[in-house]
N, C-alpha and C positions, 0 to 999 in steps of 0.2 A: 534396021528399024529403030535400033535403042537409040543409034544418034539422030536421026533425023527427030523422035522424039524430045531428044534432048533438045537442039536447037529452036524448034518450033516451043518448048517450058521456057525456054530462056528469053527467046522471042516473046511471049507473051508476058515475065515478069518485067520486061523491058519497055513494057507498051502500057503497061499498067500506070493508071489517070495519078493514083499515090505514088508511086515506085519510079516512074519516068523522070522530073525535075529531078531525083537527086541522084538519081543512075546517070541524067547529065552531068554531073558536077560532082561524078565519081565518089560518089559514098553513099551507097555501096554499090562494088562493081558486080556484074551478075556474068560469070564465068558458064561456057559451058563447058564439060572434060568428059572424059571417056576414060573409067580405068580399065584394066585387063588384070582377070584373074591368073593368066597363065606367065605374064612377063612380069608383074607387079608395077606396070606404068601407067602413070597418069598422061593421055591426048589431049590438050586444051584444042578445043574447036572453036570457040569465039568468045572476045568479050573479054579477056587477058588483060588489063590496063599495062598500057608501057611503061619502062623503067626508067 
């Protein structure tokens, strides 16, 4: 539930009327992750800009 959560926040800061234009032209990217308190890692699930 926390990720589908996540992805659907990210999802909407992505869509947002302000936020959108410059989330195209990558500043700022809007990441979603998953950490885990038991391994101490970070899951990127979407939105990651490539290198």
């Amino acid at each position: 539930m926390v990720r589908i959560h996540t992805e659907q926040t990210a999802a909407d800061l992505r869509s947002n009327k302000d936020l959108a234009p410059l989330v195209k032209k990558g500043e700022p990217a809007v990441v979603s992750a998953s950490y885990s308190l038991d391994t101490g890692r970070v899951e990127v699930l979407s939105g990651a800009p490539s290198a």
